[in-house]
Residue, then its C-alpha position, 0 to 999 in steps of 0.5 A: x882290638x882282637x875279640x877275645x875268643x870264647x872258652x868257657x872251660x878257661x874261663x870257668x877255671x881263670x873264675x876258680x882261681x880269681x875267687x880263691x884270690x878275691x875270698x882270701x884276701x877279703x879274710x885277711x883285710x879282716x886284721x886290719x888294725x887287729x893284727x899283734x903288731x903294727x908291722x904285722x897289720x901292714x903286712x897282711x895287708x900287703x898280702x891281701x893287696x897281692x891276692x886283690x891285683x890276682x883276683x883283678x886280671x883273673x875275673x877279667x879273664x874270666x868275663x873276656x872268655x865267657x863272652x858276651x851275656x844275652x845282651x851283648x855285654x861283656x862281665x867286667x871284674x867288678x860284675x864278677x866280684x861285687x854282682x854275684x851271689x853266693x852259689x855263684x863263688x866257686x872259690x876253695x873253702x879253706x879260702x873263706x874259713x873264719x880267721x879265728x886268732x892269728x894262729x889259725x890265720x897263719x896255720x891257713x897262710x901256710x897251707x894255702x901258700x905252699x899250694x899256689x908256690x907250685x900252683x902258679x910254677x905250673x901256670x906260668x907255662x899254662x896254654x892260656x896267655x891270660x892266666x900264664x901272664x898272671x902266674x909269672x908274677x904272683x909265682x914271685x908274689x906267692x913265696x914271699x907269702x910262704x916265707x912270711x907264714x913258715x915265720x909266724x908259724x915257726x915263731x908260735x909253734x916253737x915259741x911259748x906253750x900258748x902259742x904252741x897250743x893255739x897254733x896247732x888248734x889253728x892247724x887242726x881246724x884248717x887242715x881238713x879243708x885243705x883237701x878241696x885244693x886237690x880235687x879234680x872234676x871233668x872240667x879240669x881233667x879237660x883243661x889239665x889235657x889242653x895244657x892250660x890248668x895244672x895238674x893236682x896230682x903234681x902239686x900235691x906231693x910239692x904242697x906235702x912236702x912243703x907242709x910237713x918239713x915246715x910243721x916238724x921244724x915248729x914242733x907241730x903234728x900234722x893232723x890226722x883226719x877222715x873229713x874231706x869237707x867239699x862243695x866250694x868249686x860247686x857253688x856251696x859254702x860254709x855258713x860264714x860266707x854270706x856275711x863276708x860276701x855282704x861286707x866285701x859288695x855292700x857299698x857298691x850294691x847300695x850306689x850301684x853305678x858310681x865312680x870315684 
């Protein structure tokens, strides 16, 4: 078998993404059996089951190219996702906003899944067969998840008064953290250069777009705000995230080693 060379830009970027995949979908097992109806309960499971197998082959990409430890051995994707501490994510931070009811679960869903709709269009032709592998099937996998959220949000937007307010309270929350998906740093001007990350500045107008024609048809208002919050490429994260890491690593912490 080829070794895997060392690219730790790449890697550092397949880590990016595998932590946007792995946080969100721990965020939405959190429905389970709490969801409005049982279909719905199935569903975002099936959504979360997407972003798992995501996270899966990207933290695997992530170790093979970071290369070998002092020791000689190579972070699997368990090491990554149940033997890191917090600083350590650098997942978005819209990824591990509280859920809160469903509205705000949906208005989140929608958000995230217009980004990664362009987001893994652009990967799909990434120079980096690892991560343009993962990219031709979650592209597909990507915009069932955005047909699924325009339809909640849609139903709640222009349903009752209730659900009308609730969503948009959900909107208005999540919205500002949006931002972070679009930032840039060294790292990835670097690898936007090499042709293997896509570039924000093309995504941005795309998610825009997607965004607003769906939030006017729902009879909501894009919200208006200055807040930029920031810091979770960098390892910084909201209050909340402690006790989404323990949850998710808890049971592999306590019996280190085991297998089924």
């Amino acid at each position: 078998m080829t070794a895997v060379q060392t690219d730790t830009d790449t890697a550092v970027y397949a880590l990016r993404l595998g932590d946007d995949a792995l946080v969100l979908a721990q965020r939405l097992c959190e429905w389970a059996a709490r969801a409005p109806q049982l279909e719905e309960d199935v569903a975002l499971l099936n959504l979360a089951l997407d972003l798992l197998g995501q996270a899966r082959s990207l933290l695997t990409r992530a170790g093979e190219l970071a290369g070998p430890d002092p020791n000689g051995t190579v972070r699997t994707e368990d090491d990554l996702a149940y033997l890191r501490d917090e600083p350590e994510f650098c997942n978005a931070l819209l990824m591990e906003v509280q859920s809160g009811d469903f509205g705000r679960t949906m208005a989140r869903q929608l958000l995230v899944s217009a980004w990664q709709v362009p987001l893994w269009t652009a990967l799909a032709a990434s120079a980096d067969e690892g991560i343009a592998g993962v990219a031709g099937k979650a592209v597909k996998e990507a915009a069932y998840h955005l047909d699924h959220a325009r339809s909640w949000v849609l139903r709640l937007g222009d349903g009752t008064a209730e659900s009308h307010r609730r969503l948009q309270q959900g909107l208005d929350d999540v919205w500002p953290y949006a931002a972070e998906l679009f930032e840039r740093d060294a790292l990835l001007d670097r690898l936007v250069e090499r042709g293997v990350a896509a570039d924000p500045a093309l995504l941005e107008p795309q998610w825009r777009a997607t965004v607003q024609a769906v939030l006017a048809e729902a009879t909501l208002t894009v919200p208006e705000t200055t807040w930029r919050p920031t810091g979770g490429r960098r390892g910084q994260h909201l209050t909340g995230f402690g006790y989404l890491l323990a949850e998710l690593q808890h049971l592999h912490r306590s019996h280190p080693g085991a297998t089924w």
